[in-house]
Backbone as CSV, one residue per row, in Angstrom:
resi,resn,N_x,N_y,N_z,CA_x,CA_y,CA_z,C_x,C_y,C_z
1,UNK,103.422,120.508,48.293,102.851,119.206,47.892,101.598,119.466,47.050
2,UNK,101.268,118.853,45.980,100.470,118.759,45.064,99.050,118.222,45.705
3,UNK,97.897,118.659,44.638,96.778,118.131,45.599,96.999,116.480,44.933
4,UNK,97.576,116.523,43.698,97.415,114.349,43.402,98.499,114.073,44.790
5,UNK,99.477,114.657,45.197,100.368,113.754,45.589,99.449,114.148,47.122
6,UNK,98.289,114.461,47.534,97.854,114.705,48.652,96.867,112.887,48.673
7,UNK,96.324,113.144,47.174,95.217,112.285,46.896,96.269,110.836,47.732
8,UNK,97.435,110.705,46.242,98.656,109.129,46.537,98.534,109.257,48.057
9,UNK,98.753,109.970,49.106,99.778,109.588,50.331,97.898,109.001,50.843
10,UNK,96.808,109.827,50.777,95.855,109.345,51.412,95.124,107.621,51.158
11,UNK,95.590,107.494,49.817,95.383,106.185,49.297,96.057,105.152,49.909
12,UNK,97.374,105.270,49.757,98.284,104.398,50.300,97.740,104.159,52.254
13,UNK,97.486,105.683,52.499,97.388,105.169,54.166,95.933,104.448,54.334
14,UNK,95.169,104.537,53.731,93.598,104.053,53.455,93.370,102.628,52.686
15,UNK,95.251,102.014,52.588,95.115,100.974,51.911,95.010,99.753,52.860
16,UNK,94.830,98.326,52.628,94.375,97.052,53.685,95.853,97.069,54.262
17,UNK,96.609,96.922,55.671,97.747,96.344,56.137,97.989,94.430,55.886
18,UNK,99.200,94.395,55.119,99.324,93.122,55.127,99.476,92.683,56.624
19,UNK,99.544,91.052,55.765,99.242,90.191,57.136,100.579,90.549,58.592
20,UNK,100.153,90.248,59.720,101.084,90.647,60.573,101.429,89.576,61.010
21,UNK,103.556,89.508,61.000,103.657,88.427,61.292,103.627,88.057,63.167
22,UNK,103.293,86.398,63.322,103.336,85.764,64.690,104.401,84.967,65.152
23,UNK,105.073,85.376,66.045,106.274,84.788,66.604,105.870,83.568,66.875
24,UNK,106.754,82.513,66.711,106.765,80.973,67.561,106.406,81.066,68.915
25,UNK,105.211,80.626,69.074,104.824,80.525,71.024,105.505,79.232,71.388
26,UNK,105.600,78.466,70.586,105.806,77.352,71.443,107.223,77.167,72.274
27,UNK,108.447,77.589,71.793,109.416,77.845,72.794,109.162,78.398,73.839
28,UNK,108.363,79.249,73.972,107.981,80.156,75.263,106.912,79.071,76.301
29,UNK,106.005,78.719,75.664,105.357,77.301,76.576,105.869,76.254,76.968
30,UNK,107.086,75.986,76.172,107.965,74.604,76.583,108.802,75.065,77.510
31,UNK,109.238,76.064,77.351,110.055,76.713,78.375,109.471,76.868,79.711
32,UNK,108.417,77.457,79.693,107.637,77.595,81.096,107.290,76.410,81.621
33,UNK,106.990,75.565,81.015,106.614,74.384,81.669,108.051,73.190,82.180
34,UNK,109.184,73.533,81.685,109.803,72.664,81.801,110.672,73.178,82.989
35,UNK,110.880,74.561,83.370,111.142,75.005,84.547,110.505,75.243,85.573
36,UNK,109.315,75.044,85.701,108.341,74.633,86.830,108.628,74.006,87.206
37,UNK,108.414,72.536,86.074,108.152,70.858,86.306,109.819,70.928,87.044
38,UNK,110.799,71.281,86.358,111.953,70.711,87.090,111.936,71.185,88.154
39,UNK,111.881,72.086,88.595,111.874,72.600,89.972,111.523,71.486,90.944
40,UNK,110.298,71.449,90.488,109.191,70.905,91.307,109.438,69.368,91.700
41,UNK,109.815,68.579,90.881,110.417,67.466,90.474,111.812,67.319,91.298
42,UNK,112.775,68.171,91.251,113.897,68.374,92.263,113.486,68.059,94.176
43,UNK,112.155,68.739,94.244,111.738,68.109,95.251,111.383,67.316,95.481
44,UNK,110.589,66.955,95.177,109.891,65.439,95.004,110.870,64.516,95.055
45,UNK,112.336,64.662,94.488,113.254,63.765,94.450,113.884,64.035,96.148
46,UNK,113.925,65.061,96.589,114.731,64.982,97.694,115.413,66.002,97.921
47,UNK,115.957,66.682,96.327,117.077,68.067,96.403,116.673,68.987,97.140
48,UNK,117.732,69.525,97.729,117.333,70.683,98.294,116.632,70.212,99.857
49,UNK,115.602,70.032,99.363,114.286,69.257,100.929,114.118,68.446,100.273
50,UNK,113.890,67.621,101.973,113.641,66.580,102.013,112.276,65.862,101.265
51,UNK,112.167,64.420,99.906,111.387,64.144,99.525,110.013,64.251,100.627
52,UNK,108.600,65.248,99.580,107.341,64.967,100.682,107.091,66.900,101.607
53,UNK,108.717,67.307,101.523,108.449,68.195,102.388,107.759,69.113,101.660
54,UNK,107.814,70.810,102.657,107.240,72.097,101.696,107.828,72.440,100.370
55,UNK,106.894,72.723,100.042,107.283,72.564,98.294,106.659,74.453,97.700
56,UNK,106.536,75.299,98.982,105.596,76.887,98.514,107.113,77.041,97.699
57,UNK,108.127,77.430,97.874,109.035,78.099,96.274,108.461,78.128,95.595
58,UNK,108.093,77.090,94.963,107.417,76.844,93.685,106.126,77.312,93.423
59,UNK,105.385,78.152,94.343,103.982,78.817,94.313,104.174,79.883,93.270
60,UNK,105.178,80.916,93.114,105.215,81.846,92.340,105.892,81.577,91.211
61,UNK,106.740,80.204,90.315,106.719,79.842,89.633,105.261,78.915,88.856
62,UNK,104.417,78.549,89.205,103.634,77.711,89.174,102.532,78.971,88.814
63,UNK,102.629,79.895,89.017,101.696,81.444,89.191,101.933,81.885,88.263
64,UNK,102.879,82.612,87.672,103.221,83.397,86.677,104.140,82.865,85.462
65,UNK,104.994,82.189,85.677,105.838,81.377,84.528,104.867,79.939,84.004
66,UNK,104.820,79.144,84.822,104.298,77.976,84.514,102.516,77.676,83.970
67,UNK,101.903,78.813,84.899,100.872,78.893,84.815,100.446,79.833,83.882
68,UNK,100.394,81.316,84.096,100.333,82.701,82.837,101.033,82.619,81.757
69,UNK,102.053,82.567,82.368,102.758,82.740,80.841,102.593,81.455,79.894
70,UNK,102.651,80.562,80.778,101.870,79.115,80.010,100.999,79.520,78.546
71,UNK,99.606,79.446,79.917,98.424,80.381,79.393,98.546,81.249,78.215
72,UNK,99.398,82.400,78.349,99.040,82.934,76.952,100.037,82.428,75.639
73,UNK,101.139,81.414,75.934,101.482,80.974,75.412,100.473,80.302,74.219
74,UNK,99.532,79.595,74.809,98.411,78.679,74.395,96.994,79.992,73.596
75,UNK,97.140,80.150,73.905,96.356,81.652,73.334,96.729,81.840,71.929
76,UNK,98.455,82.212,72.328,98.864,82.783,70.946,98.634,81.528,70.324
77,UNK,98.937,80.102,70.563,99.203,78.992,69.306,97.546,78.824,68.567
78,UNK,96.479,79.818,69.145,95.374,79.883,68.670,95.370,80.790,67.313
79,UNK,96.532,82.008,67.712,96.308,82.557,66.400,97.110,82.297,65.487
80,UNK,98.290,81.697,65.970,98.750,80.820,64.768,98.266,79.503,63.897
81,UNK,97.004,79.027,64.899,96.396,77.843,64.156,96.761,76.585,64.438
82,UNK,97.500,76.499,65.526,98.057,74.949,66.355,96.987,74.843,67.248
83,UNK,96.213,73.953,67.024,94.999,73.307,67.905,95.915,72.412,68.724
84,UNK,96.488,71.786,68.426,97.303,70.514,69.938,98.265,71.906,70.611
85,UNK,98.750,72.803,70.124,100.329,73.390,71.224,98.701,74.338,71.682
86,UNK,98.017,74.885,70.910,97.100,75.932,72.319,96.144,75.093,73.340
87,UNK,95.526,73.887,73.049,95.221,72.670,73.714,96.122,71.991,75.140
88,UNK,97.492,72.394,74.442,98.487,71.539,75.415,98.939,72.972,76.258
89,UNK,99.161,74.122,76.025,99.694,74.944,77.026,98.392,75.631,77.647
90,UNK,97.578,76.140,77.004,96.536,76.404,77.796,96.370,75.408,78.895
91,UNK,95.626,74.203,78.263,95.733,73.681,79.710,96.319,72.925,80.685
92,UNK,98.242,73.150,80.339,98.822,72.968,81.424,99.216,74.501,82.148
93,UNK,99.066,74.994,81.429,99.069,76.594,82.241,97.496,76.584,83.548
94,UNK,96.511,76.478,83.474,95.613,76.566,84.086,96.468,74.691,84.969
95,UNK,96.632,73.783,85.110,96.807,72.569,85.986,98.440,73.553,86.674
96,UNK,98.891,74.386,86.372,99.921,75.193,87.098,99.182,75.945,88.406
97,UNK,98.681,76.860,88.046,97.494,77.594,88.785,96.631,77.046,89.382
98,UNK,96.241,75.655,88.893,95.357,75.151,90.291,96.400,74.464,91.245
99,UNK,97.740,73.956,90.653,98.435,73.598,91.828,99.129,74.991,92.966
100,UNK,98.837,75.891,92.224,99.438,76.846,92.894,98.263,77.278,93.975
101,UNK,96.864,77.156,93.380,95.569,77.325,94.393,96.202,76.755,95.936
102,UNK,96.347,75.626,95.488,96.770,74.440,96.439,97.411,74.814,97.457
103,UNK,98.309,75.350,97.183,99.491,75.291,97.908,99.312,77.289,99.087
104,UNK,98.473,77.987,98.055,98.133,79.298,98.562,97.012,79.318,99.334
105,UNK,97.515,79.402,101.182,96.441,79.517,102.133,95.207,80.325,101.542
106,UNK,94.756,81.541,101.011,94.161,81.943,101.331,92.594,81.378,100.296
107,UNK,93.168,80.169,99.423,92.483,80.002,98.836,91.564,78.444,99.495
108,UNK,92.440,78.273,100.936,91.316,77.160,101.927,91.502,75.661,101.529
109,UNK,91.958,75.270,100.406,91.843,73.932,99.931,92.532,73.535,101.019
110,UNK,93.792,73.380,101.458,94.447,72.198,102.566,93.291,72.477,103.927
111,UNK,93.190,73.473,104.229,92.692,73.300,105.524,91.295,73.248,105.700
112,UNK,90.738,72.857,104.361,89.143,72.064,104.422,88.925,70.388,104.544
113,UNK,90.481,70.035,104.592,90.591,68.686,104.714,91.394,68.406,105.965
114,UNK,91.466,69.230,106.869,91.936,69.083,107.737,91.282,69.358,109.386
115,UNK,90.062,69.207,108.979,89.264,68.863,110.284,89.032,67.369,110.649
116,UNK,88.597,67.543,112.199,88.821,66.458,112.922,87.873,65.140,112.306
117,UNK,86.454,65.346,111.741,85.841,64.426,111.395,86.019,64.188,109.893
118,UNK,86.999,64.821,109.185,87.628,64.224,108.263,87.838,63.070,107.979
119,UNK,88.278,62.109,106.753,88.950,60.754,106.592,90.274,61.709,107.031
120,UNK,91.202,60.996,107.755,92.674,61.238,107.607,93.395,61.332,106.284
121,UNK,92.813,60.518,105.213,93.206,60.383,104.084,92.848,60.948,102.927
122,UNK,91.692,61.801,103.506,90.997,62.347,102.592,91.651,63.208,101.476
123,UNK,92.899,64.155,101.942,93.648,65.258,101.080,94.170,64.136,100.125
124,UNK,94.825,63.266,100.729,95.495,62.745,99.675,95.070,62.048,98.757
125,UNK,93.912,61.348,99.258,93.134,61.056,97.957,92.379,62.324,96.855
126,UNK,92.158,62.858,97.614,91.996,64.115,96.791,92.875,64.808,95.621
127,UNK,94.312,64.589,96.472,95.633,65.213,95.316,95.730,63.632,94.472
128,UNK,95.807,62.494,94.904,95.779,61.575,93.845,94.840,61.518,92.808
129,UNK,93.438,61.586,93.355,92.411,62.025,91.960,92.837,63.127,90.839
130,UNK,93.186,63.968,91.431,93.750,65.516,90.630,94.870,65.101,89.959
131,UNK,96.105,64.542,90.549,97.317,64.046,89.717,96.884,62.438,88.464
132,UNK,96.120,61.790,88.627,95.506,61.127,87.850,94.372,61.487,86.844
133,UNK,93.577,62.212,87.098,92.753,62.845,86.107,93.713,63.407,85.266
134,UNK,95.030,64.135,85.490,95.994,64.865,84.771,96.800,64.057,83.860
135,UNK,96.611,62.586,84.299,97.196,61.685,83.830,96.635,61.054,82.655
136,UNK,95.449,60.801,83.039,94.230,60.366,81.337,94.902,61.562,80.657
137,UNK,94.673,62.959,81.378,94.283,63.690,79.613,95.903,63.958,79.403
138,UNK,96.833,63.519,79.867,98.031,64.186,79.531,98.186,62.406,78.406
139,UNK,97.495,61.252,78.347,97.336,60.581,77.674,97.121,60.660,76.692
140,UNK,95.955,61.067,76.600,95.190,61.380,75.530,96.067,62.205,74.481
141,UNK,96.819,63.655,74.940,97.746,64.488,74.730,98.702,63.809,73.625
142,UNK,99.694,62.394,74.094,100.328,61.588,73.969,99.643,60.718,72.855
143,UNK,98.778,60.364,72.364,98.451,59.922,71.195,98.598,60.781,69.889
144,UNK,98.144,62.276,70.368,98.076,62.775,69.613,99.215,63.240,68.903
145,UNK,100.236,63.182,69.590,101.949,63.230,69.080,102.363,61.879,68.390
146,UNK,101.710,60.935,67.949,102.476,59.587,67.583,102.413,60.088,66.199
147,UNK,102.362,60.929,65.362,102.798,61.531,64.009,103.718,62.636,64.183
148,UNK,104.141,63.102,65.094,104.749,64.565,65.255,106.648,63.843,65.480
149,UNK,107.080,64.011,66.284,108.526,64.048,66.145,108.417,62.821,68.007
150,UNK,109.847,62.535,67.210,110.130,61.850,68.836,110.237,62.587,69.665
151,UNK,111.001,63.732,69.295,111.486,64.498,71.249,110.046,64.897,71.838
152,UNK,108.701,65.084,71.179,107.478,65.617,71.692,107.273,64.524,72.383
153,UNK,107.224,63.525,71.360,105.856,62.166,71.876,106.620,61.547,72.807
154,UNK,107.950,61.344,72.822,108.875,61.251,74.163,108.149,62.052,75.295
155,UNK,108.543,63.348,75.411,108.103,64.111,76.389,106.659,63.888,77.217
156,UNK,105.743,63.592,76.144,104.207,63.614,76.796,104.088,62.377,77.426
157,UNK,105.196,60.782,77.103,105.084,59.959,77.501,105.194,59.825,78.984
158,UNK,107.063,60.408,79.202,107.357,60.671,80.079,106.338,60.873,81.529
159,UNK,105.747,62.512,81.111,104.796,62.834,81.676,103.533,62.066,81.870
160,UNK,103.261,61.618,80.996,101.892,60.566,81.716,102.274,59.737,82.683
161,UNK,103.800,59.186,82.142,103.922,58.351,83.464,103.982,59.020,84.975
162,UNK,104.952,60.404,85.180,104.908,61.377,85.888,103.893,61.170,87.049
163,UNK,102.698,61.685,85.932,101.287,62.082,86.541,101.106,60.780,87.398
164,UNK,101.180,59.940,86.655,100.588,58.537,87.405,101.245,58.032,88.876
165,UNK,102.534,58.067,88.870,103.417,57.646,89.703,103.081,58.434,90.667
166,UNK,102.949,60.048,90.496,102.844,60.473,91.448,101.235,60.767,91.980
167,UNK,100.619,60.466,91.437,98.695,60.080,91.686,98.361,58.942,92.641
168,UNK,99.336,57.634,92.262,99.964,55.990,92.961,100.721,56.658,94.456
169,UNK,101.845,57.568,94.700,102.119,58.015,96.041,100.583,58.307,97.002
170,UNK,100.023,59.344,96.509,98.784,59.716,97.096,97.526,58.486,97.434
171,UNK,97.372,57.733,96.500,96.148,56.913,96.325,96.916,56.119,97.442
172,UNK,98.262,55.729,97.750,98.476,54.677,98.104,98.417,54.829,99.648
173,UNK,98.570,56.019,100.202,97.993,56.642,101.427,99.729,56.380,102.074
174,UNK,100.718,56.427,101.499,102.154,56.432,102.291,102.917,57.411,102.891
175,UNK,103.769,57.548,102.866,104.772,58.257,103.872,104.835,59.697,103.248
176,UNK,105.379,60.835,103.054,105.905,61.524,102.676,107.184,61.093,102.241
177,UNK,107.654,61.399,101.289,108.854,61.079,100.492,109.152,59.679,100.192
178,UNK,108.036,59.069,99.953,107.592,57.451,99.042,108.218,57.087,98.109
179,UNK,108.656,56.120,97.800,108.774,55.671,96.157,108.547,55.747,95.256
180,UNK,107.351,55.845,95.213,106.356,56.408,93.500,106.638,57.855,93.786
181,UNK,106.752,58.406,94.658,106.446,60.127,94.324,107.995,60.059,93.972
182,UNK,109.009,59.517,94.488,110.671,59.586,93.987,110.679,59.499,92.551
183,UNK,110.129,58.481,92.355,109.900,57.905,90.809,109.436,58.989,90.215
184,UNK,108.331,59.122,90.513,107.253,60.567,89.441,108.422,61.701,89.699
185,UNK,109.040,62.032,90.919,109.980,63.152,90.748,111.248,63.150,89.485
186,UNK,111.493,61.837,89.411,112.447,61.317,88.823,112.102,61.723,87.259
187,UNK,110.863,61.224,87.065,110.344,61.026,85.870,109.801,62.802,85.368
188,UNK,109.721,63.527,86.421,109.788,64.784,86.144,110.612,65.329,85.749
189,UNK,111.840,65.430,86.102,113.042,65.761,85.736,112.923,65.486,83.910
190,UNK,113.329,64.476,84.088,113.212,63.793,82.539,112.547,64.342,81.699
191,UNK,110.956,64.678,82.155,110.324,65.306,81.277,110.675,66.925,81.232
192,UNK,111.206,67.452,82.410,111.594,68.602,81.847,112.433,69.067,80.910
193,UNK,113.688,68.179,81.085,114.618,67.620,79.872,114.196,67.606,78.768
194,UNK,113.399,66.802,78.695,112.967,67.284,77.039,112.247,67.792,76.695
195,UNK,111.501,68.661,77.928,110.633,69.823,77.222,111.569,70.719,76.906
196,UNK,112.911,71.464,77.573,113.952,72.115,76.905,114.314,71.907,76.031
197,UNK,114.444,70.918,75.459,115.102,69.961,74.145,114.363,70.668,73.336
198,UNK,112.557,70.239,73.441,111.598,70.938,72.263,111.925,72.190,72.044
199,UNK,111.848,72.810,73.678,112.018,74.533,73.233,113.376,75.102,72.288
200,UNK,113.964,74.467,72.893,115.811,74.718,72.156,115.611,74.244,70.325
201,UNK,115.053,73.204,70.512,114.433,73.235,69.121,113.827,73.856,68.105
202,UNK,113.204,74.219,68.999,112.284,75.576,68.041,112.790,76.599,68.029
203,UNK,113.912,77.544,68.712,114.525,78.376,69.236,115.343,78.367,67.953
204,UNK,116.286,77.226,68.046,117.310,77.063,66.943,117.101,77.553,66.087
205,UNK,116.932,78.317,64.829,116.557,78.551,63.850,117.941,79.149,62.905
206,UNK,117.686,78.681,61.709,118.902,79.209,60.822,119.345,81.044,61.206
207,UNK,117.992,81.458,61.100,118.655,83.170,61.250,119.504,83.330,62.690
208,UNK,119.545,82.542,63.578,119.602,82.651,65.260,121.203,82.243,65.492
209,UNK,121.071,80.813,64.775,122.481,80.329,65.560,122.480,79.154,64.243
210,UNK,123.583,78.819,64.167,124.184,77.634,63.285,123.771,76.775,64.012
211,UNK,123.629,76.091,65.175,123.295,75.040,65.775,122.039,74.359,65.876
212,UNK,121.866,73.004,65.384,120.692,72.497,65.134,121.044,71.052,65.718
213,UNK,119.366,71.147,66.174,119.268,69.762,67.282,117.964,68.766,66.892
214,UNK,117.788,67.561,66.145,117.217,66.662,65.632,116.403,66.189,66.787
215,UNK,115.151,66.428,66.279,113.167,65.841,66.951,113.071,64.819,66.668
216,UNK,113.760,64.030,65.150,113.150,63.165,64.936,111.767,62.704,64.190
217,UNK,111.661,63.468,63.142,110.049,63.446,62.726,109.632,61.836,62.915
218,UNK,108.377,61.279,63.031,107.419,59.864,62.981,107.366,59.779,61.583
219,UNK,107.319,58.808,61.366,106.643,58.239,59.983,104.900,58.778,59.531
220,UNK,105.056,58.950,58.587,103.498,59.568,57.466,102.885,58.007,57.115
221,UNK,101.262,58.771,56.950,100.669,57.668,56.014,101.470,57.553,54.553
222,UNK,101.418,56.374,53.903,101.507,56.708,52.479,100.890,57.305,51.240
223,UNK,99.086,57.720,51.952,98.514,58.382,51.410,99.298,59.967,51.082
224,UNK,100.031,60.253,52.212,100.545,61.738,52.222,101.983,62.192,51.207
């Protein structure tokens, strides 16, 4: 080898790397979240156990799929530059993980509400505040899709109602396996439904598979 062709190979390796490409996160966040929620939602309805009953299965989905992998789902849509999908999985990845707090003894939440000079009602108002606070911002969420496609702004609707119905079981101080929590289970389902829909959506892609499944884009200003 020549000393120029020593000089070329050192140039070339000393040269800037183009840009590196970033995979689609968002199938991977819709995905995680929509197999949690159904799970979870299956109970709440009754499947399996009885509406109201133990619901730990779902601790290590709610941990690592729903919650982490959520999470960095929302991460990556940072370096792709989606402020609403790293907004929306980040922090339903972290509302995964605190339900999973919940539900994991060693982290004390149930059995700090379960002393004798307690309100009796106290947990559950507690999980109704938490499932309603989730409910404003999963609102808020839901505005921000009224330009994006139907199957999204569908989905976030869904879910607000979700949140609420099942915030209304708790606040309302009832039975285990209530009406509104049937409902919010109900309405979970649904929303998991079309969080698959989104993911399968994005998934689809010409190089992947011939098969393509319509979002529905919203209407534009006419400025655009």
């Amino acid at each position: 080898m020549s000393l120029e062709d020593l000089k070329d190979s050192n140039h070339r390796g000393n040269a800037p790397a183009g840009p590196v490409a970033v995979a689609n996160p968002g199938p991977l966040g819709l995905s995680a979240f929509a197999l949690t929620t159904f799970v979870l939602s299956l109970f709440n309805v009754g499947a399996g156990v009885p509406s109201g009953g133990p619901v730990q299965v779902v601790t290590g989905l709610a941990c690592f799929y729903g919650g982490i992998t959520q999470m960095l789902a929302g991460m990556w849509e940072f370096k792709v530059g989606n402020n609403f999908g790293a907004t929306a999985f980040t922090s339903y990845g972290a509302f995964w993980l605190s339900y999973a707090a919940i539900l994991i003894p060693g982290f004390g939440i149930v059995p700090a509400y379960e002393g004798a000079t307690i309100d009796p009602h106290a947990l559950d108002n507690a999980l109704g505040i938490f499932l309603l606070s989730w409910g404003f911002f999963t609102f808020i969420m839901w505005i921000a899709t009224l330009r994006s496609t139907v199957a999204l702004s569908s989905m976030f609707f869904v879910l607000t109602l979700t949140f609420f119905f099942l915030a209304a079981g708790h606040l309302a101080h009832l039975e285990a396996g209530n009406y509104p929590t049937r409902v919010g289970g109900g309405l979970g389902i649904v929303t998991a439904l079309l969080a698959w829909y989104n993911a399968a959506a994005g998934l689809y892609v010409p190089t992947a598979t011939f098969v393509r499944l319509p979002v529905g884009p919203l209407g534009r200003t006419h400025s655009e």
